[in-house]
C-alpha positions in Angstrom: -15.1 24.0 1.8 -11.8 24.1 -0.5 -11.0 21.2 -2.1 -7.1 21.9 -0.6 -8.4 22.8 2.2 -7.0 19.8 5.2 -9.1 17.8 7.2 -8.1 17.9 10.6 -9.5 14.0 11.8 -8.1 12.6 8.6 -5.1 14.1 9.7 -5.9 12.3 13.6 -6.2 9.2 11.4 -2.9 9.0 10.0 -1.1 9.7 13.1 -2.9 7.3 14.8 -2.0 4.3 11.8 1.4 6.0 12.0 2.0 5.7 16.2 0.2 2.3 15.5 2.9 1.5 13.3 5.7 2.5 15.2 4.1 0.7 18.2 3.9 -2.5 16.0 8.0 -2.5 15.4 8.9 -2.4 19.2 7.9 -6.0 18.3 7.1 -8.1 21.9 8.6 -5.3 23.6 5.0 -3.8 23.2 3.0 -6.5 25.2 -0.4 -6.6 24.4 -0.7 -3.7 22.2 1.4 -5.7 19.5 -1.4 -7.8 19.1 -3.4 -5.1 18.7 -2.1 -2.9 16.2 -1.0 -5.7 14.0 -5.1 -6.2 13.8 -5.4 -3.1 12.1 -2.6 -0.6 11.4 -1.4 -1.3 8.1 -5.8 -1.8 6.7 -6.0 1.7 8.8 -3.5 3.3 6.0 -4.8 1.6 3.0 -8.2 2.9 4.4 -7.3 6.1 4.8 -5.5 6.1 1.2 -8.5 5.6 -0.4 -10.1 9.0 0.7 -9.0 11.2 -1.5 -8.6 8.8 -4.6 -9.9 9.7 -8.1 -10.9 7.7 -10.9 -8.8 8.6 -14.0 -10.6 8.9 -17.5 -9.3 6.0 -20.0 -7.5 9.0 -22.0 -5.6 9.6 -18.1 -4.4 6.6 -17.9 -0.5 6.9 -18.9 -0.7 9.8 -16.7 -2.0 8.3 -13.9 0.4 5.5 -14.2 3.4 8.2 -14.3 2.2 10.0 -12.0 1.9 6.9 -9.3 5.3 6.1 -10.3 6.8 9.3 -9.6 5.0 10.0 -6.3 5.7 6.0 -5.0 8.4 4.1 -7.2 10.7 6.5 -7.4 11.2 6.9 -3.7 11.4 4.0 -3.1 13.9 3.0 -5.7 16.3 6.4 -4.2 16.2 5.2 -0.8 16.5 1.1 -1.5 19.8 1.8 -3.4 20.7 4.4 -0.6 20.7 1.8 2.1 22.2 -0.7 -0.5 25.3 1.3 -1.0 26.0 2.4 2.9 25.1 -1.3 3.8 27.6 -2.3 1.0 30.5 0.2 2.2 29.7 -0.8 5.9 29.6 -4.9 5.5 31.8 -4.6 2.6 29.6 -6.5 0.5 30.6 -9.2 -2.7 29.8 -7.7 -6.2 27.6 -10.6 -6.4 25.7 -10.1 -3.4 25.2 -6.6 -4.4 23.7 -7.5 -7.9 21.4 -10.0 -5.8 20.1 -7.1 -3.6 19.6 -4.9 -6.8 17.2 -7.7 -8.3 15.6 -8.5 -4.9 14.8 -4.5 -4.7 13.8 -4.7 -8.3 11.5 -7.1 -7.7 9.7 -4.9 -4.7 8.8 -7.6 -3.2 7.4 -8.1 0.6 9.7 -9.3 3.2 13.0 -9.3 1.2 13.7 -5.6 -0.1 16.9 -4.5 1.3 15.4 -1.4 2.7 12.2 -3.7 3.7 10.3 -1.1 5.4 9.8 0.3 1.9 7.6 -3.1 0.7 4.4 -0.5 1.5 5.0 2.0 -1.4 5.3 -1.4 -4.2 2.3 -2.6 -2.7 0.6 0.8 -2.5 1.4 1.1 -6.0 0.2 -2.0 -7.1 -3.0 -1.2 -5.2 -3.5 2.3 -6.6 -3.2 0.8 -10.8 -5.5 -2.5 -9.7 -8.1 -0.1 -8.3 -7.6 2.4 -11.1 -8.0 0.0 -13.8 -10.8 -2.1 -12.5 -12.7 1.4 -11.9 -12.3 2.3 -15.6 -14.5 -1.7 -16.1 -16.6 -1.4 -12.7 -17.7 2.4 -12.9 -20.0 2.4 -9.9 -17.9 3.0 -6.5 -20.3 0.3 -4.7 -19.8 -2.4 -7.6 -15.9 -1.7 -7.9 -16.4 -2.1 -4.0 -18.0 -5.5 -4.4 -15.5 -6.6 -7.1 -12.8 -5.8 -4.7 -14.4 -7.7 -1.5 -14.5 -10.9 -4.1 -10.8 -11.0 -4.4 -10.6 -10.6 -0.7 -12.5 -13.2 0.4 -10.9 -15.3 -2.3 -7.2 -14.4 -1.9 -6.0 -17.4 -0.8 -7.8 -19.8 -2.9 -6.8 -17.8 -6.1 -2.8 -17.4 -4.7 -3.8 -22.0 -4.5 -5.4 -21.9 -7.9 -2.1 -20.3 -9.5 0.3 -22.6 -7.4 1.5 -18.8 -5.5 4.3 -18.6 -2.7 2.8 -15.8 0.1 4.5 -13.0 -1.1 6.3 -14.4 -3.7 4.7 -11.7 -6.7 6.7 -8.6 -8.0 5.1 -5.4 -6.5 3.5 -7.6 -4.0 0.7 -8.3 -6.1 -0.3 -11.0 -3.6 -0.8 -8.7 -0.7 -2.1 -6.0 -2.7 -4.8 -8.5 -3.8 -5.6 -8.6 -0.2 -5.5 -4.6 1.0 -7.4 -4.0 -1.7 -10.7 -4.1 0.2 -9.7 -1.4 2.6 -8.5 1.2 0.2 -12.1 0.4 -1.8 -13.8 0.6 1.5 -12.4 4.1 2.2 -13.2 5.3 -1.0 -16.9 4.8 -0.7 -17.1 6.0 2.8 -15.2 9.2 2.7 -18.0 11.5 1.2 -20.1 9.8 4.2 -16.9 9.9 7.2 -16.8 13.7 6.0 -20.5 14.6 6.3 -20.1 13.2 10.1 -17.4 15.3 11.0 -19.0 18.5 9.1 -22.2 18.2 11.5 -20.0 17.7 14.8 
């Protein structure tokens, strides 16, 4: 099989976290599925964005750091001031309430972005460089794995420890502490999910 070559149930995957996703913002609206896909949708995509994820060399790693920026940062940084300067034209928005938003959007943090449906790509980020660097100390997938369950189980003691507001941390560091798990998870069982589906 080619290594560009798509993979029709990751593809199922994603739609399904995406549909999950768009069922989760019709709020209560969505009776008892709300419930639901808030148990899983946004672990589902961290999950699945662990698949295809490879370990860069030390020597990568300014690359790999570039690269992640260009692919996740930038967009999101186009489109925040995007919606920061129609919102500004439309309300008619202070100078100073302008420069607020601009820091708040620098900051990338969950829950007050201007353009807040964009707190995923910070935190993807975040996620991506914390898994990258810890790989480059943990080599093995299934110790890097167990490293990231640690933090997981301990997220909210170690947000207690260091006196941390929930999600309070630039690049939602606090949250990507926590979806860390899922996107380590996926990357040890992809090689394995992919076997499955080959023998179906």
């Amino acid at each position: 099989m080619s290594a560009t070559e798509r993979k029709e149930w990751v593809d199922v995957l994603k739609f399904l976290g995406i549909y999950a996703i768009y069922i989760g913002h019709y709020g209560e609206a969505a009776g008892r599925l709300y419930l639901f896909v808030f148990a899983f949708h946004v672990q589902l995509f961290f999950f699945a964005g662990g698949f295809f994820f490879r370990q860069p060399k030390t020597k990568e790693l300014k690359i790999f750091i570039i690269k992640n920026v260009n692919r996740l940062l930038v967009p999101y940084f186009i489109f925040s001031f995007i919606v920061i300067f129609i919102n500004a034209l439309y309300y008619n928005y202070s100078y100073l309430y302008i420069k607020e938003l601009l820091y708040l959007t620098l900051l990338g943090r969950r829950g007050s972005v201007p353009a807040s449906a964009l707190w995923f790509l910070t935190c993807y980020f975040t996620v991506i460089v914390i898994y990258g660097l810890l790989g480059m100390i943990f080599r093995k997938k299934w110790l890097l794995f167990l490293v990231c369950y640690i933090l997981y189980a301990f997220h909210g003691q170690i947000l207690v420890m260091f006196n941390v507001e929930p999600l309070s941390l630039i690049f939602n560091l606090d949250s990507a502490i926590n979806y860390l798990v899922f996107f380590a998870t996926g990357n040890c069982l992809f090689e394995f999910l992919d076997k499955i589906n080959l023998n179906l």
